[in-house]
TORTORVO-515683 format. One record per residue (C-alpha): residue number from 0; residue in one letter; chain; z, x, y. Coordinates in pm, 1 decimal, padded with zeros to 6 digits, always signed. Layout:
BEGIN
- k:r:c:zz:xx:yy
- NUM:A:A:Z:X:Y .
...
END
This chain:
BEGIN
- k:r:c:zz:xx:yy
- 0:X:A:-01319.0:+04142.7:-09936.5 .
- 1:X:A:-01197.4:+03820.1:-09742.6 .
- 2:X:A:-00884.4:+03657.7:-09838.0 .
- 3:X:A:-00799.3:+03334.1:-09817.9 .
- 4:X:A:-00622.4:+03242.0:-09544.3 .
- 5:X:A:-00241.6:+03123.9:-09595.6 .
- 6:X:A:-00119.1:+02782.1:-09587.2 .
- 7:X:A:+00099.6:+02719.6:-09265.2 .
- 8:X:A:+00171.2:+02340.7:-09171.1 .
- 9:X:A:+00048.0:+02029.5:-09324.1 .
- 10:X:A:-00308.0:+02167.4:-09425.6 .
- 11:X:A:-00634.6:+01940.5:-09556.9 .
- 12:X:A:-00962.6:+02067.4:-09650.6 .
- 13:X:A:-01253.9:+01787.2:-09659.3 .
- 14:X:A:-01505.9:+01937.6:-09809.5 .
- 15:X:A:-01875.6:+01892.8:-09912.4 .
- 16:X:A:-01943.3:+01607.0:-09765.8 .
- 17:X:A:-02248.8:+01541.5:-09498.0 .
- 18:X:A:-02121.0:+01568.3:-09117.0 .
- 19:X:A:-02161.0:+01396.0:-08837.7 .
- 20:X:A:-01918.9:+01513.1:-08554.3 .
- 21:X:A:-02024.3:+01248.7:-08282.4 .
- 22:X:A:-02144.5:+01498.5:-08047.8 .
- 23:X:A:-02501.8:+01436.0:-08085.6 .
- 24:X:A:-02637.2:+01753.4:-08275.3 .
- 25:X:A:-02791.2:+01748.7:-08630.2 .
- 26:X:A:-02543.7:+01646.9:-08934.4 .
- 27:X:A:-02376.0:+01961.5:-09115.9 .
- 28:X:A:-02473.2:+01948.0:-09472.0 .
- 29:X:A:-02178.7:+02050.9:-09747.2 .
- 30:X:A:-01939.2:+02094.7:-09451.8 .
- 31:X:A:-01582.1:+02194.8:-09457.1 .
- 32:X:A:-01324.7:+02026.3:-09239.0 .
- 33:X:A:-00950.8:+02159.2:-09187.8 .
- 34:X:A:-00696.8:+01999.7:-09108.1 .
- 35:X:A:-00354.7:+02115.4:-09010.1 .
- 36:X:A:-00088.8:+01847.7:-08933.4 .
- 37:X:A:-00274.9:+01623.8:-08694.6 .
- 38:X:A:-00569.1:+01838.8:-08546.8 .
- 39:X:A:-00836.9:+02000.9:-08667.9 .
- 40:X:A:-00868.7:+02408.3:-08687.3 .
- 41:X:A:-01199.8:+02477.3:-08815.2 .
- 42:X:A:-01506.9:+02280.9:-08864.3 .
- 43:X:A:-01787.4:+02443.0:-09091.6 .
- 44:X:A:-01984.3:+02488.5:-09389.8 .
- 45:X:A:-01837.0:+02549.8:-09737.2 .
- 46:X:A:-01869.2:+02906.7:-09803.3 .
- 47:X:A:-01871.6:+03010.6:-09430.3 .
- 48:X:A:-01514.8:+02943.7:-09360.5 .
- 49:X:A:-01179.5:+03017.2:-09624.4 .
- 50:X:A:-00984.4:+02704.7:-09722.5 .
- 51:X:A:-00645.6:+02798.6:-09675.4 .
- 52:X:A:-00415.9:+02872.7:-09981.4 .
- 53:X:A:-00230.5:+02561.8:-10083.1 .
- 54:X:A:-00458.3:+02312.3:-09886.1 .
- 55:X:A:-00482.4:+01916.8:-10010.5 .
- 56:X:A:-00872.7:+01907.0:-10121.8 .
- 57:X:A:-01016.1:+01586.7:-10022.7 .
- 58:X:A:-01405.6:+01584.5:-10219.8 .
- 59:X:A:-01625.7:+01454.3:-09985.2 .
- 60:X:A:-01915.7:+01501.2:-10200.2 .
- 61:X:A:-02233.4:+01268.5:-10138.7 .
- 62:X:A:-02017.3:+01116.0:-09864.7 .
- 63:X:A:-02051.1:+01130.6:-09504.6 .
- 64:X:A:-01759.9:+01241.8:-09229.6 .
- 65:X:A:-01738.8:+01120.9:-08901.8 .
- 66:X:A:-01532.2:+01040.4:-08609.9 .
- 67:X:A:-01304.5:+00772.3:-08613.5 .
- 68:X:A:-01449.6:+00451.2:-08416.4 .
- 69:X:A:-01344.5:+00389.6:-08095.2 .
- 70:X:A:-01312.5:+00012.0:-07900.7 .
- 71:X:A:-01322.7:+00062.0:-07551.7 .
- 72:X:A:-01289.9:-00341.2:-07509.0 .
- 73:X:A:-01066.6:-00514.1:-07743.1 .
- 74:X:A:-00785.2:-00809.1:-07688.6 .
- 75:X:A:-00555.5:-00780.4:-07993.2 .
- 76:X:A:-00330.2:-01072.3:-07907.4 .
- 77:X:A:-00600.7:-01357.3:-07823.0 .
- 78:X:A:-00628.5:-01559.2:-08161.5 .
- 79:X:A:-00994.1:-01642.0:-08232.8 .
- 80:X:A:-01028.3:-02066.6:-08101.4 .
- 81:X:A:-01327.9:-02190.7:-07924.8 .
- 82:X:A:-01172.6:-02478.9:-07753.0 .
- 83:X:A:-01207.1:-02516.9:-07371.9 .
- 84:X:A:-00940.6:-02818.1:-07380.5 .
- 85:X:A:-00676.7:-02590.7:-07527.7 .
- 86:X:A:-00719.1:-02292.3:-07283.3 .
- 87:X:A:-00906.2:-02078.5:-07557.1 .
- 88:X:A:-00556.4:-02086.9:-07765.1 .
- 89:X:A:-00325.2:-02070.5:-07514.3 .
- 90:X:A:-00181.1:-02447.0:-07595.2 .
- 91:X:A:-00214.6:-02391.6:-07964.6 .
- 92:X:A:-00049.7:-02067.3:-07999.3 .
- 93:X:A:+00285.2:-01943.5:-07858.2 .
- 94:X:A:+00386.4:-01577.7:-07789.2 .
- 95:X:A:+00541.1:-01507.0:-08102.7 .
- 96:X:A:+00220.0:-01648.7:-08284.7 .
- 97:X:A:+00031.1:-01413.7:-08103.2 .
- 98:X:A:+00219.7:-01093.9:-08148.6 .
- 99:X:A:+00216.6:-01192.4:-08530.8 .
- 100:X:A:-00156.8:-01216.7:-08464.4 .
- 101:X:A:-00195.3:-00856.8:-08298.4 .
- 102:X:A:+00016.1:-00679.5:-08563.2 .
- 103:X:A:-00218.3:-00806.8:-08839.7 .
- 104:X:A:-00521.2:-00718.6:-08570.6 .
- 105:X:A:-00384.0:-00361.5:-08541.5 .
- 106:X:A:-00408.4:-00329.3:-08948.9 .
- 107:X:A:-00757.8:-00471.1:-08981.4 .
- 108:X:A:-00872.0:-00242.7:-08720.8 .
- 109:X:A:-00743.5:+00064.3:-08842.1 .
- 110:X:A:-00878.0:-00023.4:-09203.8 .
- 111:X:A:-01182.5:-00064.9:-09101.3 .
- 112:X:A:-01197.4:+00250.0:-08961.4 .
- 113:X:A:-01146.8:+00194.4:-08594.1 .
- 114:X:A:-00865.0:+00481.7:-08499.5 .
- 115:X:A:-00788.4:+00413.1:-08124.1 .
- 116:X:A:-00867.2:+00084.0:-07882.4 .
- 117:X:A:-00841.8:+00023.9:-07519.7 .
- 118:X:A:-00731.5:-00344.2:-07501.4 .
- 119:X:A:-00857.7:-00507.7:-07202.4 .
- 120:X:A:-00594.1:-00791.8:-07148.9 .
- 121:X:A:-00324.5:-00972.3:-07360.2 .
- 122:X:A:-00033.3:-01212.7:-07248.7 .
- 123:X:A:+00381.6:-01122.5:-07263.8 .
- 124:X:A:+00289.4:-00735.1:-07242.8 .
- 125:X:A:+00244.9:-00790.1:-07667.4 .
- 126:X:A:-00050.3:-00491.5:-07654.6 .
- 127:X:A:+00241.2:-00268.8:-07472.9 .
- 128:X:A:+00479.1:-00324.6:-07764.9 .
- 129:X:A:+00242.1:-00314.6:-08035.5 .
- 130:X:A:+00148.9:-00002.7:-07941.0 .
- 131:X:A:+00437.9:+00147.7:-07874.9 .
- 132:X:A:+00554.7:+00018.8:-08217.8 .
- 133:X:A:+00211.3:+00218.8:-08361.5 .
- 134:X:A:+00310.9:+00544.4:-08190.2 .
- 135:X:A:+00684.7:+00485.8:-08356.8 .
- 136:X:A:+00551.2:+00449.4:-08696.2 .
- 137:X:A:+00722.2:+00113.3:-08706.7 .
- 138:X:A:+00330.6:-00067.4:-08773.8 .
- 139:X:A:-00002.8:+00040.4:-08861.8 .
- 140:X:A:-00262.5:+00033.2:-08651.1 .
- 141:X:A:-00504.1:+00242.3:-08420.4 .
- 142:X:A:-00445.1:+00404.2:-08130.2 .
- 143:X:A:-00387.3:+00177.2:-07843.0 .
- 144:X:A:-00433.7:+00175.3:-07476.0 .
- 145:X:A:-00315.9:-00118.6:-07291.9 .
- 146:X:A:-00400.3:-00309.4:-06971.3 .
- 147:X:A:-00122.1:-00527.2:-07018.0 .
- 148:X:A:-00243.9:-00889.9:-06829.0 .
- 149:X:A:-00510.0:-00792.9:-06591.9 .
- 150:X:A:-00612.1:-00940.2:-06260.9 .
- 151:X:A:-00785.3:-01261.0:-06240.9 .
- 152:X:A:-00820.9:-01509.9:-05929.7 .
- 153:X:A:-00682.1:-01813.2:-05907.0 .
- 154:X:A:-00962.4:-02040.0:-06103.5 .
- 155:X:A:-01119.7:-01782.6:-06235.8 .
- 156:X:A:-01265.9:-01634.8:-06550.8 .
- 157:X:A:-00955.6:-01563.6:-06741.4 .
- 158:X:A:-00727.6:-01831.0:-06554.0 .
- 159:X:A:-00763.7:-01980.3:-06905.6 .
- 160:X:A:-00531.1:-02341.8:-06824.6 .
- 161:X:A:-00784.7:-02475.7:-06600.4 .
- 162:X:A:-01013.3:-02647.3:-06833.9 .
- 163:X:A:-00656.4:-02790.1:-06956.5 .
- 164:X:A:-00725.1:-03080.8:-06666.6 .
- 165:X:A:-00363.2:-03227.5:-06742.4 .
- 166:X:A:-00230.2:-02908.4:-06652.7 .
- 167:X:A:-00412.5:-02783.6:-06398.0 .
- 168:X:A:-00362.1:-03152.9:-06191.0 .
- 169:X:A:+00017.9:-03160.3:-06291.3 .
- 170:X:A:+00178.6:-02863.9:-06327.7 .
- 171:X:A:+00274.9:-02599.9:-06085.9 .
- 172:X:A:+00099.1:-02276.0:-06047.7 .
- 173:X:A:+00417.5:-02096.2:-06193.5 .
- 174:X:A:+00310.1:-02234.5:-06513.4 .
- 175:X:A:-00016.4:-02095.2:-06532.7 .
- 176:X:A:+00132.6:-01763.8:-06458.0 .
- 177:X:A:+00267.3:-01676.6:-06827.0 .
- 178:X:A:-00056.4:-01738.4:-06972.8 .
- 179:X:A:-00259.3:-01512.5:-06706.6 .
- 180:X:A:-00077.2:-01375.7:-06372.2 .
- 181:X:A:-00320.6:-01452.9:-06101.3 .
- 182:X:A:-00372.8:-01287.4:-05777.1 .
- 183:X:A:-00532.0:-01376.8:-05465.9 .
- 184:X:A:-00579.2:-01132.2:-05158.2 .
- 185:X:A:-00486.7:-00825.6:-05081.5 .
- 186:X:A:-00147.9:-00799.3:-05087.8 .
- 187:X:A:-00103.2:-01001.2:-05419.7 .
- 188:X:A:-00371.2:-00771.2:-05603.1 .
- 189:X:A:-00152.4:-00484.8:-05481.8 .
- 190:X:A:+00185.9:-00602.8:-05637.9 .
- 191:X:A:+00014.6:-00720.7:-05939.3 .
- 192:X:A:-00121.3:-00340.5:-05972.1 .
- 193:X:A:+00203.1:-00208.5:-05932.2 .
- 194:X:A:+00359.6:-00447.5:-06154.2 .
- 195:X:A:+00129.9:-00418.0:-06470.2 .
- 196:X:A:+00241.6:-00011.3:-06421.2 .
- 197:X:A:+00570.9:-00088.8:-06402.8 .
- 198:X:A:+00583.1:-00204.3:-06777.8 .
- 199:X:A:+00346.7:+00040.9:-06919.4 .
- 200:X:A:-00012.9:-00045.4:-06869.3 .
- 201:X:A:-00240.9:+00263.7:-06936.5 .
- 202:X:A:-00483.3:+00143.4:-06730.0 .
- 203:X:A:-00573.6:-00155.6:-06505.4 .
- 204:X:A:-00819.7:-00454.5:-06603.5 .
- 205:X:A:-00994.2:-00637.4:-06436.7 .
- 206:X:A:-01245.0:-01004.4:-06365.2 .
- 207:X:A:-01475.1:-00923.1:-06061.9 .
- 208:X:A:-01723.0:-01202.6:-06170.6 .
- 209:X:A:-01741.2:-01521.4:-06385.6 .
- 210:X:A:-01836.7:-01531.6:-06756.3 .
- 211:X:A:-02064.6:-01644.7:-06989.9 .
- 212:X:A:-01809.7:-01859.4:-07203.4 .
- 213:X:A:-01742.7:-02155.2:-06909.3 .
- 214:X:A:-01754.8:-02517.2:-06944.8 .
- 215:X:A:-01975.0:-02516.6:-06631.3 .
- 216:X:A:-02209.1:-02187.6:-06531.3 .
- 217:X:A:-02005.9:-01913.5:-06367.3 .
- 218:X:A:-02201.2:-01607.5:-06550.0 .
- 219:X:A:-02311.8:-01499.7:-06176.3 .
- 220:X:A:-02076.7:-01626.9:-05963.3 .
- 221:X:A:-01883.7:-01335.3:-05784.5 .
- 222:X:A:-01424.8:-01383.7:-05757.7 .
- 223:X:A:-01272.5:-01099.0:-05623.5 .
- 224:X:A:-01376.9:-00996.0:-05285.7 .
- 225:X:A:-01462.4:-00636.5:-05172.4 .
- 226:X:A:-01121.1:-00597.9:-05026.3 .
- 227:X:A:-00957.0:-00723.4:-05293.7 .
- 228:X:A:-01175.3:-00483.8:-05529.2 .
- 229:X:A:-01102.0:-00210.1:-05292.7 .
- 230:X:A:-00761.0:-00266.7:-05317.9 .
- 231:X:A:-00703.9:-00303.6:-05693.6 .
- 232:X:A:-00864.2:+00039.7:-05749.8 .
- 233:X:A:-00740.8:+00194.8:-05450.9 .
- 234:X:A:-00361.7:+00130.3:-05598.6 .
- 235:X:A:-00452.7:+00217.8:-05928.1 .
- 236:X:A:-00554.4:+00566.2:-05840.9 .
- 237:X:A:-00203.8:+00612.2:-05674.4 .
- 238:X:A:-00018.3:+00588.6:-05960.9 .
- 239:X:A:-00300.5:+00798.5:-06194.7 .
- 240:X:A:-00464.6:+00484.2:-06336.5 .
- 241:X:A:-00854.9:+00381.8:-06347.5 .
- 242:X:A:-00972.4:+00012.3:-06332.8 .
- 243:X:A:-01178.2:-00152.7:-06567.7 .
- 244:X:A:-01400.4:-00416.8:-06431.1 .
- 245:X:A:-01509.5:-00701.1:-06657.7 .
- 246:X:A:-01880.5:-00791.8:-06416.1 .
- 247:X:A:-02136.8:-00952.2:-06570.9 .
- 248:X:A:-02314.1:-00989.5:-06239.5 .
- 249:X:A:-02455.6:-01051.0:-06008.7 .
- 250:X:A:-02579.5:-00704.3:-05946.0 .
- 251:X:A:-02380.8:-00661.5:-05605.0 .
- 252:X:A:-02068.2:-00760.8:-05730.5 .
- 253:X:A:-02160.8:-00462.5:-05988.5 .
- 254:X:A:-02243.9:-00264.0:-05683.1 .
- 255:X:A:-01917.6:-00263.9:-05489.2 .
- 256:X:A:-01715.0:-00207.2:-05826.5 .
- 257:X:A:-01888.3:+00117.1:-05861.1 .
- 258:X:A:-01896.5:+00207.4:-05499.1 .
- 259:X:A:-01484.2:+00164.3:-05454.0 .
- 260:X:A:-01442.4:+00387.4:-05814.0 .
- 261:X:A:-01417.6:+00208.4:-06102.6 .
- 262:X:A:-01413.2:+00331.2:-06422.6 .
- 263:X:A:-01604.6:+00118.2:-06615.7 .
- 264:X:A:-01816.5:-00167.3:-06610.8 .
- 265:X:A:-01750.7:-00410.1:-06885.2 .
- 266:X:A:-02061.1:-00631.7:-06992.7 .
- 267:X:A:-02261.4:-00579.6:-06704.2 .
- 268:X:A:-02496.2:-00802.1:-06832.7 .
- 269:X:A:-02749.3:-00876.8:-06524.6 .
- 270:X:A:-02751.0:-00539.2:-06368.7 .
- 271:X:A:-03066.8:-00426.7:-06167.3 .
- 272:X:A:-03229.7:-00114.2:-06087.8 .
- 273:X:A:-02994.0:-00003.8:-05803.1 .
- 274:X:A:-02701.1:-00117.9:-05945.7 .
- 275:X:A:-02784.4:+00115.8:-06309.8 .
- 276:X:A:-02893.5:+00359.2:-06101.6 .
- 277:X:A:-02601.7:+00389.9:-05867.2 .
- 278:X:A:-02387.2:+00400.0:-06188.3 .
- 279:X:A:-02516.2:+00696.4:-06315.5 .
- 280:X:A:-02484.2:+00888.8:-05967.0 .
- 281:X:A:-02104.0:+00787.3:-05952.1 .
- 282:X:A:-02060.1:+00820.8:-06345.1 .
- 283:X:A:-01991.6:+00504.0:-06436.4 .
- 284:X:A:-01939.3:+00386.2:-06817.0 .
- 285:X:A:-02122.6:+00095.8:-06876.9 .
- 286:X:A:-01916.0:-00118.7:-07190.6 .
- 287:X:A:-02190.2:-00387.4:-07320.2 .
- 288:X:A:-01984.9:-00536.9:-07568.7 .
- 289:X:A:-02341.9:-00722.5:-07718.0 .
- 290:X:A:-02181.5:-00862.5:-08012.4 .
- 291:X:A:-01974.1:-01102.0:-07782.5 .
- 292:X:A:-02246.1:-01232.2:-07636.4 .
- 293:X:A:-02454.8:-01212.6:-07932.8 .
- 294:X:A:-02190.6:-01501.3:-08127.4 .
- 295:X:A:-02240.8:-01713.3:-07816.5 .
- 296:X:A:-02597.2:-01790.2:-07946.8 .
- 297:X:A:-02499.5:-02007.4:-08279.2 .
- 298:X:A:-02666.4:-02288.5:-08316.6 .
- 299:X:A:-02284.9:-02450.1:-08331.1 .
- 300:X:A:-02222.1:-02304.8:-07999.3 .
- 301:X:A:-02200.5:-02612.3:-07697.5 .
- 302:X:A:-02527.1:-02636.4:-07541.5 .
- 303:X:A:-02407.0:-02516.7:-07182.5 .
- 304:X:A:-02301.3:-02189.1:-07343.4 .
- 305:X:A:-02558.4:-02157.1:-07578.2 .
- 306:X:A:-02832.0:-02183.9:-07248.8 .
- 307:X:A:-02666.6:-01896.4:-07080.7 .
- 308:X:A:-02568.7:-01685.7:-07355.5 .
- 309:X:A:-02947.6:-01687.2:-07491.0 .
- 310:X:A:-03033.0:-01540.4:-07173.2 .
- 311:X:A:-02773.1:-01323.0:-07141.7 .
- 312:X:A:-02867.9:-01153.9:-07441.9 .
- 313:X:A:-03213.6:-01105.7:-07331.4 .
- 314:X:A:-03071.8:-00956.5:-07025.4 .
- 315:X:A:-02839.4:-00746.9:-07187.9 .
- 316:X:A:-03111.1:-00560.6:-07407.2 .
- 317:X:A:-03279.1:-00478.5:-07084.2 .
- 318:X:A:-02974.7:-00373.6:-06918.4 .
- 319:X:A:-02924.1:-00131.6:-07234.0 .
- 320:X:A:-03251.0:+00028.4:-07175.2 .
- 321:X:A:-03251.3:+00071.7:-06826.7 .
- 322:X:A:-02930.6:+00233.2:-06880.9 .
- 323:X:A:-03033.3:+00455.1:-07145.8 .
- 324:X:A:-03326.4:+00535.6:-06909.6 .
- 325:X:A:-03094.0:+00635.3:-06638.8 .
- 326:X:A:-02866.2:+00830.0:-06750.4 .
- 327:X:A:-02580.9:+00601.4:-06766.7 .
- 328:X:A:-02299.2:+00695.7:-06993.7 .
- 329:X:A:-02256.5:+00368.9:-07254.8 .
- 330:X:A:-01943.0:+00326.4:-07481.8 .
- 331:X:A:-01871.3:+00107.9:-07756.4 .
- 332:X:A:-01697.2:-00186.6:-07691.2 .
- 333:X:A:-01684.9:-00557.5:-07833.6 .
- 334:X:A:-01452.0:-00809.3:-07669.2 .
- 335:X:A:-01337.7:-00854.1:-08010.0 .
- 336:X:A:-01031.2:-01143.2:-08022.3 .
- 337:X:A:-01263.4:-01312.3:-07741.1 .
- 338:X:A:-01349.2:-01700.7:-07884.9 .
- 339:X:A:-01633.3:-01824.2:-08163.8 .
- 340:X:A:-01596.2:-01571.0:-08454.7 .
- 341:X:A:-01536.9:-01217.2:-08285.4 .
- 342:X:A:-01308.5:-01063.5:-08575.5 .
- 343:X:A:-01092.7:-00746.0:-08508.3 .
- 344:X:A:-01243.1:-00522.3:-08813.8 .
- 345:X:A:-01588.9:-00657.9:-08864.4 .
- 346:X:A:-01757.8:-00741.3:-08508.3 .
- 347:X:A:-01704.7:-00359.9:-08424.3 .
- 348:X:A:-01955.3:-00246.7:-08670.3 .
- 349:X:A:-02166.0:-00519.2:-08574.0 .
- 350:X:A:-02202.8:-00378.1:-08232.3 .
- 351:X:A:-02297.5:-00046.3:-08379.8 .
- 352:X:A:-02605.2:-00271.7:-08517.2 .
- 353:X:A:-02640.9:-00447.3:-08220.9 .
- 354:X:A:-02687.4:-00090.0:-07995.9 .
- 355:X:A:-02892.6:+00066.1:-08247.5 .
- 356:X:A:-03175.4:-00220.6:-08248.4 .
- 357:X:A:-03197.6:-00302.7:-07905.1 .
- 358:X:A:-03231.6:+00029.8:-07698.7 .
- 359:X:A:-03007.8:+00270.3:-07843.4 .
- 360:X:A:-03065.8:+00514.0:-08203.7 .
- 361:X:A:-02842.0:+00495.9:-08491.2 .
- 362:X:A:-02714.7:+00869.3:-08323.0 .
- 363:X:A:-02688.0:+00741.0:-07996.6 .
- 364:X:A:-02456.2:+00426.6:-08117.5 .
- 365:X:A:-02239.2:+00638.4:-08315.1 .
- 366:X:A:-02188.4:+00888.2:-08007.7 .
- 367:X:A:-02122.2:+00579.6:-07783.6 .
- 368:X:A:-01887.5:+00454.0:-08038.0 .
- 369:X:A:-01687.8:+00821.0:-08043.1 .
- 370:X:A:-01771.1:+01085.2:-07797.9 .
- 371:X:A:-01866.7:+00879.5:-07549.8 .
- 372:X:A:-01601.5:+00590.7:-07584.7 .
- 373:X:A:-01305.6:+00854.6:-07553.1 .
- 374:X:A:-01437.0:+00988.5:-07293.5 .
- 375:X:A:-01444.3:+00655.2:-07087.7 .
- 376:X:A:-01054.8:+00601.6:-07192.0 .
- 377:X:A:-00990.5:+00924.0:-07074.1 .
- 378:X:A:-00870.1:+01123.7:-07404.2 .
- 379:X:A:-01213.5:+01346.5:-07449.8 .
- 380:X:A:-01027.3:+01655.4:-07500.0 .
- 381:X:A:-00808.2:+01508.3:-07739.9 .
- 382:X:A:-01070.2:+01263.9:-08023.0 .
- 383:X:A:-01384.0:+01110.0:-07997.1 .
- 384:X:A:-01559.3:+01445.7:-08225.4 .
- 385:X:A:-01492.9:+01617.6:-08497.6 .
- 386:X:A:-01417.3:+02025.3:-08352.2 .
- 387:X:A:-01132.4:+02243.8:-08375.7 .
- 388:X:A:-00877.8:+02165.3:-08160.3 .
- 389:X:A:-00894.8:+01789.1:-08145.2 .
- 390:X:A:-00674.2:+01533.6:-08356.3 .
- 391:X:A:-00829.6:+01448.2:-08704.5 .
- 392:X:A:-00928.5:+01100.9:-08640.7 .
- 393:X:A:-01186.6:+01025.2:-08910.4 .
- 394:X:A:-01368.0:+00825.9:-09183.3 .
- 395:X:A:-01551.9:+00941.0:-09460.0 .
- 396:X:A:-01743.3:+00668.9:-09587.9 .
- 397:X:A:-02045.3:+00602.6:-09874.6 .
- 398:X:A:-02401.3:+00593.8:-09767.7 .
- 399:X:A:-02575.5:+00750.5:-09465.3 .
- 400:X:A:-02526.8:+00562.8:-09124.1 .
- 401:X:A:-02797.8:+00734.1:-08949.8 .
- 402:X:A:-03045.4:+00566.4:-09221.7 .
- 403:X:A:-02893.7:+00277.1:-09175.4 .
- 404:X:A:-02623.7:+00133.1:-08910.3 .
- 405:X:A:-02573.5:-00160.9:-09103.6 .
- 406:X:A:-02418.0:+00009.5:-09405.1 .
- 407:X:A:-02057.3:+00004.2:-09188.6 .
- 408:X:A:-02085.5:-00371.2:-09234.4 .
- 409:X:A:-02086.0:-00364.1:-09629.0 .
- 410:X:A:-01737.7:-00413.8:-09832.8 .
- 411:X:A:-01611.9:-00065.3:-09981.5 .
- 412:X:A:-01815.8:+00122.3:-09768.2 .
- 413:X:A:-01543.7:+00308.0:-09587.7 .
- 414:X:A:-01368.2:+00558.1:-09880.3 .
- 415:X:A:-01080.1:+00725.9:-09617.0 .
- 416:X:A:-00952.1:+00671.8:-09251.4 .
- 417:X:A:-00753.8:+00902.5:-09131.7 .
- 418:X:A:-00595.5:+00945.3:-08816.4 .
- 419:X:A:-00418.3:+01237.7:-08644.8 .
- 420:X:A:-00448.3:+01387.2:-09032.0 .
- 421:X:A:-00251.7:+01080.0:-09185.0 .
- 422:X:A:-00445.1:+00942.2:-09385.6 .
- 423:X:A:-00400.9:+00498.8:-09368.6 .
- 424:X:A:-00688.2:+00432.2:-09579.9 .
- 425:X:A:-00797.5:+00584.5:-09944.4 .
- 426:X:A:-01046.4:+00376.4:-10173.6 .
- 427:X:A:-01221.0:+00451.8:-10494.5 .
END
């Protein structure tokens, strides 16, 4: 006869609930997931594997377990303002507003079940300390992985103080510089590499093109030059890091970030044919980020963004199925902290919608969102799925997603988050 098996560490049991590990394959009816400290051992059905002796029971019954969400394109410290004349926040909100501002991000994200984020640009290194204060315990919050400032030419898409006209006719470049270090040709790009890994950065971000959200059109207009791209990744790779490449086209400017090795393409809103196609021969994550785009479409929105952003969303739906088509690997991310309404907490499931109705199945979003997304950060061996071996980041939460996306979106859905078998959330 089979014993149970002994309690050892920290042990959970979630059990009877409906599960969906994030790798793809069919949900596991009445499973049985244990937990020991912070990974999981065994994964399950009740009655085919032995809760250990002295395990926490956590019901799960008529509930569903999954992974915990992943953002692979967040910026925790940018506080939500849609004014151009301010520098989207940067004159209404000082350093110490915005670190307030990411420490109350970090909670909202990890209550609404979003256990780790790759934060694609902040200002005074405030996504380096917040996370570091996560990983201390001193804060709640997901798990981060930061970029630090990024790279962004002079006049460019994140070189935020030039629609501040006083300031960019008066005041010395220096100035700009705290807000968003710039860097133009080679040899800047380089020391701006190396000094974003000096003070941490996990990876390296950064603006190839223009944006949508500009006072003028820039949504195709290419910045950084091959040899500057080159460069950026090219020192990156020295030190162990990957780039990031916000590009939102055109498609060559897409091209040539794939072609010199970079990670991931974030938007990538007007791709073509060749360009999707030559990502998915080099590997290339494609990040959408839809709901971004998506807000830029209000009927409050100015009329020069609302133009381009209405046909950037057509574009992007395309750019999702010719993706999905060909192979590409696509991961969750939102831009969320970017202008006009993009709430840390709340925009994240909305891009789960987003994916799901406009080339992608409710399956196929939720893999993006976990399997998918850690693999494009580079921690697939250690979360994104729920299998032994891997730390038990995971929510538990009422209704079925897979029947319907959109349930993530209603209050009191989400009953537990847990991550690395703490568990930071528990409602009724």
């Amino acid at each position: 006869m089979e014993t149970e098996k002994p309690k050892v560490g920290n042990v959970k049991a979630i059990k009877g609930g409906t599960l969906i590990d994030g790798t793809g394959n069919e949900p596991i009816r009445n499973s049985l997931v244990i937990i020991e400290d912070s990974k999981i051992v065994e994964v399950g059905q009740v009655g085919q594997i032995k809760i250990p002796s002295g395990a926490e029971v956590i019901d799960a019954s008529g509930l569903v377990v999954m992974p915990g969400l992943i953002d692979c394109h967040t910026h925790i410290s940018f506080p939500v303002t849609p004014f151009a004349a301010t520098g989207f926040g940067a004159l209404e909100y000082s350093q110490a507003d915005r670190t307030i501002w990411a420490v109350v991000a970090a909670k909202k994200l990890i209550e609404a079940g979003i256990t780790t984020i790759r934060d694609m640009g902040s200002t005074g290194h405030i996504d380096l300390a917040v996370r570091d204060a996560i990983k201390r315990g001193d804060i709640v919050g997901p798990r981060i992985f930061g970029s630090d400032a990024g790279l962004t030419i002079t006049g460019g898409h994140m070189d935020v103080l030039k629609n501040v006209r006083s300031l960019a006719f008066d005041l010395p470049l220096e100035y700009t510089q705290n807000q968003r270090p710039t860097a133009d040709g080679v040899e800047e790009c380089i020391k701006v590499v190396r000094e974003q890994i000096r003070v941490g950065a996990d990876q390296i971000k950064m603006w190839a093109t223009g944006g949508v959200m500009e006072t003028t059109e820039r949504a195709l207009i290419r910045e950084y030059s091959d040899e500057e791209i080159k460069a950026i990744v090219k020192e990156a790779k020295k030190s162990g890091k990957f780039v990031a490449s916000h590009a939102v086209g055109p498609p060559d400017a897409i091209k040539v970030c794939v072609e010199e090795g970079v990670r991931s393409i974030e938007h990538g809103i007007f791709n073509d044919e060749e360009s999707i196609g030559m990502m998915s021969e080099n590997g290339t994550y494609l990040v959408p980020t839809m709901v971004a785009y998506h807000l830029l479409t209000a009927p409050y929105m100015p009329q020069v963004i609302k133009e381009v952003a209405n046909r950037a969303v057509i574009a992007h739906e395309k750019t999702l199925k010719r993706a999905k088509k060909a192979g590409v690997k696509i991961a969750l991310g939102t831009d969320s902290g970017s202008p006009f309404g993009s709430v840390h907490g709340e925009v994240q499931h909305k891009e789960l919608e987003l994916m799901a109705t406009r080339g992608l199945t409710a399956m196929e979003s939720i893999v993006a969102a976990t399997k998918t997304a850690a693999e494009c950060i580079g921690i697939g061996d250690k979360t994104g799925t729920i299998e032994p071996g891997k730390f038990a980041d995971l929510i538990v939460i009422e209704g079925n997603p897979l029947d319907n996306i959109k349930l993530l979106q209603e209050k009191g859905c989400i009953k537990m988050v847990m991550k690395e078998g703490k568990v930071y959330v528990k409602n009724p």
